[in-house]
KETIKE-476719 format. One record per residue: z, y, x of N, C-alpha, C in turn. Coordinates in steps of 0.2 Angstrom, whole numbers, padded with zeros to 4 digits, always signed. Layout:
ZYXZYXZYX
...
***
This chain:
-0295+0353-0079-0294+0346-0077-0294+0342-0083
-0298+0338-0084-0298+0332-0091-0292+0327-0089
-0289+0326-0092-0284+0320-0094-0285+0315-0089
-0291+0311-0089-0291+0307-0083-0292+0310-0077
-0291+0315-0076-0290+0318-0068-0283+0319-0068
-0281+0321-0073-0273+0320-0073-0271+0315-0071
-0273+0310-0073-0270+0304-0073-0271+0302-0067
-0277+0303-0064-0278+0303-0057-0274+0304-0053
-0273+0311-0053-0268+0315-0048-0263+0312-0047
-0260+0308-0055-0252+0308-0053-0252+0300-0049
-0258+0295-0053-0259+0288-0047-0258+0292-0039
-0263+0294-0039-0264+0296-0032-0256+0296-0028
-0251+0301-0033-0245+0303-0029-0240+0296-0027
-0243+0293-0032-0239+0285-0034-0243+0282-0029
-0247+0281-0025-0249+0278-0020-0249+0283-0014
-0249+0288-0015-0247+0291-0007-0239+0288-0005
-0235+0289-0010-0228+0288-0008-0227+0280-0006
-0232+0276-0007-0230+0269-0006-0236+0263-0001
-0237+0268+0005-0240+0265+0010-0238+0261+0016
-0239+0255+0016-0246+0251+0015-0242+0249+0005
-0247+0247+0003-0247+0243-0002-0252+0237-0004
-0250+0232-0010-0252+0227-0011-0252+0228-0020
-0258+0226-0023-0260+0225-0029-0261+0217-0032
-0258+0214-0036-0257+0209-0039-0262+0209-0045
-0268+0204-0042-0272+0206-0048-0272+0198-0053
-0273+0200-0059-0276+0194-0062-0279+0193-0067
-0286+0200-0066-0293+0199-0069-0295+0201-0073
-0289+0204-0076-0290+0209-0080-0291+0216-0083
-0293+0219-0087-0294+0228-0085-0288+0232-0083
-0282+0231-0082-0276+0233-0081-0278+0233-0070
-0275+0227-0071-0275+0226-0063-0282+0228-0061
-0287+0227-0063-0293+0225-0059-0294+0234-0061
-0292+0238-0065-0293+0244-0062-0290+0249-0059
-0284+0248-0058-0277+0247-0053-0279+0244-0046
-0280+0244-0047-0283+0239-0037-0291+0245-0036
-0296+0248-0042-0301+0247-0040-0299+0258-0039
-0294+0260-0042-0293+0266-0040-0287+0265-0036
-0286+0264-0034-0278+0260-0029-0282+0260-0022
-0289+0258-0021-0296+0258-0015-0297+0263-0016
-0296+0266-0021-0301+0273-0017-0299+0276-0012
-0291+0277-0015-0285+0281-0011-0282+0278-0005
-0282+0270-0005-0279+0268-0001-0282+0265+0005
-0288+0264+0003-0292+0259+0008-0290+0255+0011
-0290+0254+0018-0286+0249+0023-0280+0249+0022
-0277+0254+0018-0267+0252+0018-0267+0247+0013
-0274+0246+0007-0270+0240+0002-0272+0236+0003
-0271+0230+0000-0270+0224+0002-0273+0220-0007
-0276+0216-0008-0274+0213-0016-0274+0206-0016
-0269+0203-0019-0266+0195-0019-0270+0195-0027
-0274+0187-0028-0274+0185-0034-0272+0179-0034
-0267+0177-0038-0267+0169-0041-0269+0165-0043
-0277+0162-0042-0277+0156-0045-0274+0150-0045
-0273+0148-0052-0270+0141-0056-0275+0140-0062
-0274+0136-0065-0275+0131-0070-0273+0138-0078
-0269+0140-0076-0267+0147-0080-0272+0152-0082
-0276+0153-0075-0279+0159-0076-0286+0158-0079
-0290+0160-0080-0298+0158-0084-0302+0159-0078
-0308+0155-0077-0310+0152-0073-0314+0161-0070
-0317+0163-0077-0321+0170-0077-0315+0175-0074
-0309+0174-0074-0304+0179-0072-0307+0181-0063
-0305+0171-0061-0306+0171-0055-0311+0175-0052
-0317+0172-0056-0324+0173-0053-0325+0182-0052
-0321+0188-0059-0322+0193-0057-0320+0196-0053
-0313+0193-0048-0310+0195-0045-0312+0195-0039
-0317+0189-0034-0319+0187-0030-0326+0194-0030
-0327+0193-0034-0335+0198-0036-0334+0205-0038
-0330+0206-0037-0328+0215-0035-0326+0215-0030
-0321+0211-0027-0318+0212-0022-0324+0211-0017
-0332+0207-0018-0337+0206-0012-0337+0211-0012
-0342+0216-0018-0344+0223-0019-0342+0227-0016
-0337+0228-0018-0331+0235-0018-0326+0232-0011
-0330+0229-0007-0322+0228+0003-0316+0229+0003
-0313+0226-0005-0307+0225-0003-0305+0219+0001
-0300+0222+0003-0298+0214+0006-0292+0211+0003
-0295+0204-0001-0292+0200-0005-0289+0193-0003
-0284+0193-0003-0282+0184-0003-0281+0182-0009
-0282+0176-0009-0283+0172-0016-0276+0168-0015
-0270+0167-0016-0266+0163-0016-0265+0155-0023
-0261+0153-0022-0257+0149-0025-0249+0151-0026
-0247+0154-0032-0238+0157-0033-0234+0150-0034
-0236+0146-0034-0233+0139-0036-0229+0139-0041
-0230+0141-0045-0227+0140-0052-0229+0134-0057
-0234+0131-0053-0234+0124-0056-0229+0117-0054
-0226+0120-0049-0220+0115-0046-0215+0116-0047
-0214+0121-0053-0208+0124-0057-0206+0123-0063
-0201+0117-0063-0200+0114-0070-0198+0118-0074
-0195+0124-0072-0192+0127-0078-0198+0132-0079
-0204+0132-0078-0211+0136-0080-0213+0130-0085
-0213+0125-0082-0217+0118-0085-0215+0118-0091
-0208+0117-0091-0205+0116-0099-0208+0123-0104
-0209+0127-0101-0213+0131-0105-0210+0135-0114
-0200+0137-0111-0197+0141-0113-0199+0148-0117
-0196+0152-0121-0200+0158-0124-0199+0163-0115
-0194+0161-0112-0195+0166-0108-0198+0163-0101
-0204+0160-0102-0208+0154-0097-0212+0160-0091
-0213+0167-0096-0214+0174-0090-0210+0173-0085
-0205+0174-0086-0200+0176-0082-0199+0172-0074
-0199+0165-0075-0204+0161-0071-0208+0160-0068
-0213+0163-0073-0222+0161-0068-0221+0170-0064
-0217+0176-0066-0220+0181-0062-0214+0180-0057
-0207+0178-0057-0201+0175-0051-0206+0172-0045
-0211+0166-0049-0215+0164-0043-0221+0167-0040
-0223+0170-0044-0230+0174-0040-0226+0181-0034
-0222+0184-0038-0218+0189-0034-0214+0187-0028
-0210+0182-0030-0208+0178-0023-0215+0178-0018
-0218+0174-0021-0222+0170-0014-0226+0177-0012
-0228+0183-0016-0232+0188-0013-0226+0191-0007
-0219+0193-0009-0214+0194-0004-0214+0191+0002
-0216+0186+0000-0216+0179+0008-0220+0182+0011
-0227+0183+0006-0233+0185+0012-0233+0193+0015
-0231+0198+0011-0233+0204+0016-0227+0209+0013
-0227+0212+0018-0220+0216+0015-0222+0224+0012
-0228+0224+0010-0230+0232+0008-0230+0231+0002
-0227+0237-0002-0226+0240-0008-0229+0236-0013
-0229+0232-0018-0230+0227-0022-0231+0233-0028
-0237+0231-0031-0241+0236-0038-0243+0231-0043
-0241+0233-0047-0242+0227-0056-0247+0232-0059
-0252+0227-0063-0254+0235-0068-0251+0235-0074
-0245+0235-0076-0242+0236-0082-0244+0243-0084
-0243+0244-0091-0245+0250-0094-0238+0251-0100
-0239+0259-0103-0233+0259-0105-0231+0254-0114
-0240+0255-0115-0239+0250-0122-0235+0241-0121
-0236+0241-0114-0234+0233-0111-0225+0234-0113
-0222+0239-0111-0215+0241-0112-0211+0240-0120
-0216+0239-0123-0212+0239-0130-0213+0232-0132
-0213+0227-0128-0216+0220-0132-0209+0215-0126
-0209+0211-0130-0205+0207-0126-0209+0203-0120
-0206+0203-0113-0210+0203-0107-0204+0202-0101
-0201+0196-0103-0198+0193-0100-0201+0194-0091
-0206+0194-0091-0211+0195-0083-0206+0201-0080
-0205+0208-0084-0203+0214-0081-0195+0214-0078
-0193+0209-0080-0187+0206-0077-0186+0204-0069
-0191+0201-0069-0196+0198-0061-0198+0202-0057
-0201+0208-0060-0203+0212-0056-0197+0217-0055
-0193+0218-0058-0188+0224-0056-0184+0219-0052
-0183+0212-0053-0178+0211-0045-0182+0211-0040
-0188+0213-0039-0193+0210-0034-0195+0220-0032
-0190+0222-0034-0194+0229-0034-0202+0233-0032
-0204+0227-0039-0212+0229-0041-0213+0235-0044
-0217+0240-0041-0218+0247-0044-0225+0244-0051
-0223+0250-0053-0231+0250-0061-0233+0254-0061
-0238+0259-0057-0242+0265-0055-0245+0268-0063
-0246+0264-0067-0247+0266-0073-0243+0269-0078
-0236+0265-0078-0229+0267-0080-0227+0272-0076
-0227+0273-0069-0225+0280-0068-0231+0286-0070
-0239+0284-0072-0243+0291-0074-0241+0292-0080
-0239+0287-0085-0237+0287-0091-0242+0286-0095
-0248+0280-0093-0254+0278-0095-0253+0273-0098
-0257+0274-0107-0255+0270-0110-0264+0263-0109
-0263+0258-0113-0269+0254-0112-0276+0257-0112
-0275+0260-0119-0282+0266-0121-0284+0271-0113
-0279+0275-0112-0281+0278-0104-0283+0274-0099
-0280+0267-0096-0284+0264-0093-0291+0263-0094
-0291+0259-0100-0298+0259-0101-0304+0264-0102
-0299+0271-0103-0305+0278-0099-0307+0281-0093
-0300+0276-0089-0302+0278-0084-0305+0271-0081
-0307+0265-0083-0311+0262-0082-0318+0265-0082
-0321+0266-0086-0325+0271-0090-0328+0277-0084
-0324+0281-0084-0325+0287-0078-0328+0285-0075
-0327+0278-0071-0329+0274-0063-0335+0272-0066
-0338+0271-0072-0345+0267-0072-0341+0260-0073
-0335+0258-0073-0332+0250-0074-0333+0250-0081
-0339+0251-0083-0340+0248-0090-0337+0241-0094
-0341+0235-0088-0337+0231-0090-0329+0230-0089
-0325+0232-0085-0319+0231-0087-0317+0238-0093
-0320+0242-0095-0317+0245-0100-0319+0243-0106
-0322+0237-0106-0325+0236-0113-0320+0228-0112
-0320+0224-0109-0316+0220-0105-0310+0218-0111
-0308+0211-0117-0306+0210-0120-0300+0209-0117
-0294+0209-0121-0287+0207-0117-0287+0199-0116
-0281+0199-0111-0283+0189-0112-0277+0188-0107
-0272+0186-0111-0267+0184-0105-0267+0178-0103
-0264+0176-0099-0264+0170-0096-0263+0164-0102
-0267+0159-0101-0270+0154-0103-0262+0150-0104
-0256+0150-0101-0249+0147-0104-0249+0151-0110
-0250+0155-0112-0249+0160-0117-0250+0155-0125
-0257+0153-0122-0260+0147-0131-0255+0142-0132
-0251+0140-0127-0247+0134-0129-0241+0136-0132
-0239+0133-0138-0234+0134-0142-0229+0132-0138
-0222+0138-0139-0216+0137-0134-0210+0130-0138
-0210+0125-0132-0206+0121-0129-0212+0114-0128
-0219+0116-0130-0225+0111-0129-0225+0110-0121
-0223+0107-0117-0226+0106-0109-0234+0107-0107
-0231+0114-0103-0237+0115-0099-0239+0110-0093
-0245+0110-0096-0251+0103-0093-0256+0107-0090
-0260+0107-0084-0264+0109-0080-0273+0109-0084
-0272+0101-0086-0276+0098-0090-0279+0102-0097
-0273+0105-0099-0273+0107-0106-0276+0113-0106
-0274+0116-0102-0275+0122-0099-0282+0124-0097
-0287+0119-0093-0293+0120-0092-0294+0118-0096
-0294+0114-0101-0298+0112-0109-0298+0118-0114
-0294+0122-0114-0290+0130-0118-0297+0132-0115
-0296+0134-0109-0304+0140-0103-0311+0135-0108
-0312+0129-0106-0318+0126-0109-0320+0128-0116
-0315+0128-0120-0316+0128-0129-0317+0139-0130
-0313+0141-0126-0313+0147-0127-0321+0148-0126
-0321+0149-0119-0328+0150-0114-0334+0149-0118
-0335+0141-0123-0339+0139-0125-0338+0142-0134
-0334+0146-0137-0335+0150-0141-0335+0157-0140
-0336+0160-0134-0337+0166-0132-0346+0165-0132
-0348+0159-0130-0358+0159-0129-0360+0158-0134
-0354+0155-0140-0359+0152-0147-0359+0158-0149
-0354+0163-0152-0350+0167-0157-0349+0173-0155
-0349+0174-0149-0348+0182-0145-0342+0186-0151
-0336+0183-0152-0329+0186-0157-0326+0192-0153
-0326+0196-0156-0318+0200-0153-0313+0199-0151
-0311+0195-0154-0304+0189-0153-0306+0182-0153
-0303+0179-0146-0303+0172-0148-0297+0169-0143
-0293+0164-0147-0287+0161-0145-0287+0152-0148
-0286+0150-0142-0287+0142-0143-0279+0140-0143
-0277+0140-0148-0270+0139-0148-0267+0130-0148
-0262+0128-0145-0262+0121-0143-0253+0121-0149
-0252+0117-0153-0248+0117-0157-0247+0110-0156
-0239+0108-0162-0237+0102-0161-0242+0098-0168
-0244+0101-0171-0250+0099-0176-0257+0098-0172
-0258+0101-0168-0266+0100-0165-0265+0107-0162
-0273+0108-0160-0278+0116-0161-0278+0120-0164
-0279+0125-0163-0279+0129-0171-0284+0133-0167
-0290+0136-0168-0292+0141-0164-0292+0147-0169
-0291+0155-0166-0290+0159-0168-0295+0166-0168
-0298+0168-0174-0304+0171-0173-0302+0178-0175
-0307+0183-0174-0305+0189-0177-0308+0188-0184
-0310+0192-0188-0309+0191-0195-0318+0192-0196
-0319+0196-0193-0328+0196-0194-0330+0190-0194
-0329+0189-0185-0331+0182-0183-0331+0176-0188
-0323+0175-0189-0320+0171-0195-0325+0170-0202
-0325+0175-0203-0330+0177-0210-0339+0174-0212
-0338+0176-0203-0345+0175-0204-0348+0163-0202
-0340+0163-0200-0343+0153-0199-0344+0150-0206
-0349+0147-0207-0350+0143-0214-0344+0138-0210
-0347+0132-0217-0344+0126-0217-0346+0123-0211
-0351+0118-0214-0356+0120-0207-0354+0119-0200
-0352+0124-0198-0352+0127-0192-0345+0128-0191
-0341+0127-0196-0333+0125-0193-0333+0117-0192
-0336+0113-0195-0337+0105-0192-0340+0105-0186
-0346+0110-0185-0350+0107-0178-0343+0109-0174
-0340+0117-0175-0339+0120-0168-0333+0115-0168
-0329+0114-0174-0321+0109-0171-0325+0102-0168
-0329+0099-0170-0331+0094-0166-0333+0097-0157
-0335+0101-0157-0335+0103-0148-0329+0106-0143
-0325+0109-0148-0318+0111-0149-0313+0105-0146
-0315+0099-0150-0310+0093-0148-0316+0088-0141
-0322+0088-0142-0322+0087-0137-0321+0090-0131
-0319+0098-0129-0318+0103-0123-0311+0100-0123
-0306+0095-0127-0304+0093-0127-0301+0084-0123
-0308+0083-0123-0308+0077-0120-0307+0071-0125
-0308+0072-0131-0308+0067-0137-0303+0067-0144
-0305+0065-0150-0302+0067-0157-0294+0071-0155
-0296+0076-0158-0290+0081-0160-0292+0087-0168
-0288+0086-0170-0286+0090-0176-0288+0097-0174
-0293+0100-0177-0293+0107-0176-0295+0112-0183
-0292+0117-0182-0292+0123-0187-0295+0128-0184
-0293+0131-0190-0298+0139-0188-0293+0145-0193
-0292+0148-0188-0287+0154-0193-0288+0159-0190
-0287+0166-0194-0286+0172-0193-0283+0174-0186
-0285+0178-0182-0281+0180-0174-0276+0183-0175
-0269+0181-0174-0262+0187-0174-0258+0185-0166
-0260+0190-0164-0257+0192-0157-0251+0189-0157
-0251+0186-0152-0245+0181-0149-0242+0174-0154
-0246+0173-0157-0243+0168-0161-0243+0160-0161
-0243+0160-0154-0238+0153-0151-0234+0153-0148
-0229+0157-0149-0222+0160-0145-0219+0160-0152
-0215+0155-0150-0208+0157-0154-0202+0157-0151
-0200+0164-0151-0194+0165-0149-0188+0161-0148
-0186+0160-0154-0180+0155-0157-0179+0147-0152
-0184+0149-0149-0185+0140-0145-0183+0141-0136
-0179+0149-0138-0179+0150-0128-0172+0145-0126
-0174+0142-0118-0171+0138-0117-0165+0143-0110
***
């Protein structure tokens, strides 16, 4: 038996034990392959909720709708209303805590079958205020109990022919770019998706993060990508950067470092 059948097997016993169920998806390779082997096993017993907001990347939605055509799940599209939550809005270092409080509420409201996150075990060593949320909501993590690290999802995306989700770059939610105690704006929010989106078609980068500071922009590239923008081409692409903007804003161009609009020191 290869590894990913192991891994299989022990999903499997994680979803036998927790029927009916409901998967929390939000368009990423975690959930979206958690929900896509979650169907094989589960069929009619599962259920999968997505939140669309302002938060999530338009492409998230779009892929979520589009496997879910292909592949018969049956999905409802919600709203967690975490945008009518000022203590989410003020956008605290633990602003997680908050936006997963409401999407795990309002999922509770709607169906009372077994609630699945796709956390993995790499997610456990970072600070994740969300996992707070999910353990008063008693949200299972079918990949923390296989002991599936990121790297293994994404072979087991792989195994299934989910090329694209195994190839599939990380990308948390768009709150994530805004430097902690800057207020989250819905506005701000779709202009982060537009600036990204529109250096994903120019530049195709490994890494890209449109980071919202109390200085300006800063967009964040991986080092190739970085290396490879003349002069040039860091005027044009800031001048399209502030317009996805909506007009003159300050914008930089740095190196990618993972998480690096979060400042802790600023939790409210």
């Amino acid at each position: 038996m290869t590894t990913t059948e192991t891994f299989l097997a022990r999903l499997d016993a994680v979803f036998d034990s927790a029927r009916p169920a409901a998967v929390a998806i939000s368009g990423g390779v975690d959930s979206m392959t958690l929900a896509f082997v979650a169907h094989l096993r589960l069929g009619a017993d599962l259920t999968m909720f997505h939140a669309a907001s302002a938060a999530v990347p338009v492409s998230a939605t779009e892929r979520v709708r589009d496997y879910a055509a292909r592949h018969g799940w049956d999905l409802r599209v919600i709203d967690a209303g975490e945008f009518a939550d000022e203590r989410y809005l003020a956008n605290p270092s633990n602003r997680c805590f908050f936006c997963k409080s409401n999407l795990y509420g309002a999922l509770s409201s709607l169906s009372k079958a077994q609630l699945f996150s796709g956390t993995n075990i790499d997610d456990l060593g970072d600070w994740r205020p969300g996992l707070k949320a999910a353990e008063a909501r008693n949200v299972r993590h079918p990949f923390v109990e296989a002991r599936m690290s990121k790297a293994d999802v994404r072979a087991m995306a792989a195994s299934h022919g989910l090329y694209d989700l195994a190839e599939l770059p990380s990308a948390p939610c768009l709150s994530s770019r805004i430097e902690t105690a800057l207020r989250i704006d819905p506005q701000t929010l779709r202009a982060v998706d537009r600036a990204e989106t529109l250096i994903r078609d120019e530049l195709s980068p490994d890494a890209v993060r449109c980071r919202v500071r109390q200085a300006g922009v800063v967009v964040e590239l991986d080092e190739p990508t970085l290396s490879r923008l003349s002069d040039n081409g860091r005027v044009e692409l800031a001048r399209r950067v502030s317009e996805a903007f909506g007009g003159p804003q300050p914008v930089q161009f740095q190196a990618y470092r993972r998480g690096s609009a979060f400042l802790r020191e600023q939790s409210a």
